[in-house]
N, C-alpha and C positions, 0 to 999 in steps of 0.2 A: 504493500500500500504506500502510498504517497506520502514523504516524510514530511514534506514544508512542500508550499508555493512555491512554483518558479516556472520562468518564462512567462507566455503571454497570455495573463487575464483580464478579464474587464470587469470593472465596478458597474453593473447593468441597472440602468433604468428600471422603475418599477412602473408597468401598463395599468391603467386604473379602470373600473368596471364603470358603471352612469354613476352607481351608489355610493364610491369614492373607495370601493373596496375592489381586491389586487382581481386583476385577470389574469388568471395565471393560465392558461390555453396560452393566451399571448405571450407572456413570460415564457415560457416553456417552449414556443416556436421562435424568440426573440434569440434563445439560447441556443438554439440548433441553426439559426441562422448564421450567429456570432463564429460556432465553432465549426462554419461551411468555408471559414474566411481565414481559418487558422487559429482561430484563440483556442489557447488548452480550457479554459476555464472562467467561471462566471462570479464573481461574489455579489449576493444579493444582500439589501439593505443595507449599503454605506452611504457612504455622502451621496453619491450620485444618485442612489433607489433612493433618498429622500426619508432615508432608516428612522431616524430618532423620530419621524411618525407612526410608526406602527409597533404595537405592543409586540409582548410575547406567542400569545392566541396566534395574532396575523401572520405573524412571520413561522411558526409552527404549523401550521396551517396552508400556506402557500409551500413551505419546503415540504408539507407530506403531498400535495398536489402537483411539483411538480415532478419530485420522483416518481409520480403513479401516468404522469406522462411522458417518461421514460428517461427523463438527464440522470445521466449516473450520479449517483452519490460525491464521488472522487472527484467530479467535476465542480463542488459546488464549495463556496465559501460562504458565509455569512457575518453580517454585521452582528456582533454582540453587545453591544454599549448599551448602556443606558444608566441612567443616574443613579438607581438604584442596582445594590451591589445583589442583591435579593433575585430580581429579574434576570441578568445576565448568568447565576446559576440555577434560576429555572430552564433559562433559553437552553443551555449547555446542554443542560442534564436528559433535556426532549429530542434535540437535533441529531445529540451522541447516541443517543436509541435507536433513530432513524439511519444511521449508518453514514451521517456528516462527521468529519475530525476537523476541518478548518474555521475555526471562528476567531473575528478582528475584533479587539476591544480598544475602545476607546477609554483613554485616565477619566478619571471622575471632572465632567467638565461643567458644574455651576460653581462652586465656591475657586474663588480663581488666587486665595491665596494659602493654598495646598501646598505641604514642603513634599520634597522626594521621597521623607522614607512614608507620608502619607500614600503617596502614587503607587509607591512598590505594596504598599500595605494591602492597596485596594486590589492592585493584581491577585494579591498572593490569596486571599481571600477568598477570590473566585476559584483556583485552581486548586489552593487546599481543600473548601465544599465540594467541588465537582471529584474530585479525586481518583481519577479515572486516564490510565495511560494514554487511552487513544487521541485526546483532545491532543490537535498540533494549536495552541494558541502564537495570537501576531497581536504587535504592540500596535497601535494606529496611531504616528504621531500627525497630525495635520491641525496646528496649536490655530493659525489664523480664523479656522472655525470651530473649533472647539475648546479655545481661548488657553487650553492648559497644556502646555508642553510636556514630553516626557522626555525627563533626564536620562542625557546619556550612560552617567550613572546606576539608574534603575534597571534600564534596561540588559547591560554589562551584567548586574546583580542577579534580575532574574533568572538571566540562560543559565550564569552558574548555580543558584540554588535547583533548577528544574527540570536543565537539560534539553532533552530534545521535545518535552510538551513545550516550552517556550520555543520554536518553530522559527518565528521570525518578527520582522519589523516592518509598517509600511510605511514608508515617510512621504507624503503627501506635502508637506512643510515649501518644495520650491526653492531650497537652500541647498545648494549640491554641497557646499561645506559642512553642512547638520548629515548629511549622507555620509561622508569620508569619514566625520568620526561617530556616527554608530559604527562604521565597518572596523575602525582602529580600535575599540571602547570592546566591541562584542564579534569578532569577524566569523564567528561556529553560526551567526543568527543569518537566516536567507531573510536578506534584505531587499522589500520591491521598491521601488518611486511608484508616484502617483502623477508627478510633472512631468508632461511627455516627451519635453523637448528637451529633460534629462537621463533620458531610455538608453540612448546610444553610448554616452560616456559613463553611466554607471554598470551597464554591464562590465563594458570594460574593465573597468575598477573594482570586479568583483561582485556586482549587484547579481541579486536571483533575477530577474524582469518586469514585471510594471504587471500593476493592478492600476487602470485608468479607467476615465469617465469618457474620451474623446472617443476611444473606440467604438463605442457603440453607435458613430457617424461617419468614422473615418478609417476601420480596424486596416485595412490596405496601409494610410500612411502609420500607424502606428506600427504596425508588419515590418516595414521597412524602417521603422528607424531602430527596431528590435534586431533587423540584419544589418546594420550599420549601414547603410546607404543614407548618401549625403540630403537627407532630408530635409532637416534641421530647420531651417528658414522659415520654410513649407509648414511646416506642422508648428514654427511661431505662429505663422499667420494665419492656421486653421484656430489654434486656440482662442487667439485675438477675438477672432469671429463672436466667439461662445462668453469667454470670460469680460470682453468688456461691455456686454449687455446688461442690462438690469438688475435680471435670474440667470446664473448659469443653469439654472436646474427644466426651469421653465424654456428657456430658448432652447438648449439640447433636446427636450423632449417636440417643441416646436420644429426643429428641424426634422425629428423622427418624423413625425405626421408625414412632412412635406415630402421623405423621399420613400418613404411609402406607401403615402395614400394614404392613410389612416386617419381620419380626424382626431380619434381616440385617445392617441397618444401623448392630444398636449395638454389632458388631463392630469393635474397635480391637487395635491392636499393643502389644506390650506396650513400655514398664513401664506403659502405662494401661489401667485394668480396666472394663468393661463396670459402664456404668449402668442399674439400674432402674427408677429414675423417669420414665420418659419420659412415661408416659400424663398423668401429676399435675401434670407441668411443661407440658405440651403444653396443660393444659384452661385455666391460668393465662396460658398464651402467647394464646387462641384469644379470652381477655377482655378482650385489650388490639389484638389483629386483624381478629376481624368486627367491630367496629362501622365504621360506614362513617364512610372517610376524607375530612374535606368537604375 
């Protein structure tokens, strides 16, 4: 079985039904799409699926759904965060039944002046309750939205107290120097990025591969810049597209609609509101994606 993450997965959008609850038929074709395109694998409910909306039920619920439409187990990761330390090893405890081992936590992110050995405390918490070999746990560090950093420190701490259940790290953060030293700090942890346009240099340097959000618009240029092909520029300016809009969450799901036809898809949960640019952003994204990738 698959020890940690690594190579190419995507942080998948989550498809919303009229009644704001998960379509998971859609999910579940979204995910056989994804991996028609090369991605090994899918993690549902992080940043991107718009995670810290849906309870425990939902996301147990949707993972026993979409195993029963046939994504392998071993294909799937899961957001496990949630403020309370209670929920995350309920989630654990359900998923690790279901024959899932990879779940992403995020540090405890409302009280924002948390010390480190709080941080480690909250890990250690979950994985000392769960207690259960098979769980591959990953740190989520991405502080810009979830306000609370994880020390490099912590994370060093944990692989050593834990081993190979501490799996790995995702650094979503956008600082390739926060990347070089988890790798210095804890180099046993398979470490993914989450910022695309640092895929190509951190494999390099060691990285396991990317858990991103762009993929699920653009898994080609993500593809290529996982083969090192001079990208780089390219997949600036696809990001740009997404990240200097309003909602990143909302625009990427607006673009989904627009190049699949779906209207469905620019259905999000509130407090974020449905975007209409998809078609505008979509024709801007499609000038920096067909030209052929040499």
């Amino acid at each position: 079985m698959t020890e940690a993450i690594r190579g190419f997965w995507v942080a998948s959008a989550t498809p919303l039904a009229m009644d704001g609850s998960v379509d998971t038929a859609k999910l579940a074709a979204h995910a056989r799409q994804l991996f028609s395109k090369g991605v090994e694998g899918v993690v549902l409910f992080g940043t991107t699926g718009e995670g810290t909306s849906f309870n425990v039920a939902e996301r147990v619920a949707t993972i026993e759904a979409v195993l029963k439409a046939g994504i392998a187990p071993e294909r799937i990761g899961i957001g496990g965060g949630f403020a309370a330390i209670s929920d995350s090893i309920a989630l654990t405890r359900a998923v690790l039944g279901l024959g899932l081992r990879h779940l992403l936590y995020l540090p405890p992110y409302f009280d924002r002046s948390v010390t480190p050995e709080g941080i480690e405390d909250a890990f250690a918490a979950i994985i000392d309750s769960v207690a259960d070999d098979r769980l591959r746990a990953y740190l989520y560090h991405i502080p810009q939205v979830s306000g609370v950093a994880i020390p490099i420190s912590v994370a060093a701490s944990l692989r050593k107290r834990y081993g190979k259940v501490v799996a790995g790290l995702k650094d979503s953060s956008g600082d390739f120097k926060q990347f070089q030293a988890f790798r210095a700090a804890a180099p046993e942890l398979a470490i993914t990025v989450g910022n695309e346009t640092d895929i190509t240099r951190a494999i390099a340097g060691g990285g396991a591969g990317t858990i991103c959000g762009m993929a699920n618009i653009a898994p080609e240029l993500v593809k290529a810049m996982i083969d090192g092909k001079d990208v780089e520029a390219r997949m600036q300016a696809a990001v740009d597209i997404v990240v200097k809009s309003p909602s990143f969450l909302a625009t990427l799901k607006a673009i989904l609609a627009a190049q699949t036809g779906d209207a469905s898809w620019v259905r999000v949960r509130p407090p974020l509101r449905a975007s209409s640019d998809g078609a505008a952003l979509k024709a801007k994204l499609d000038q920096l994606t067909s030209p052929a990738i040499a």
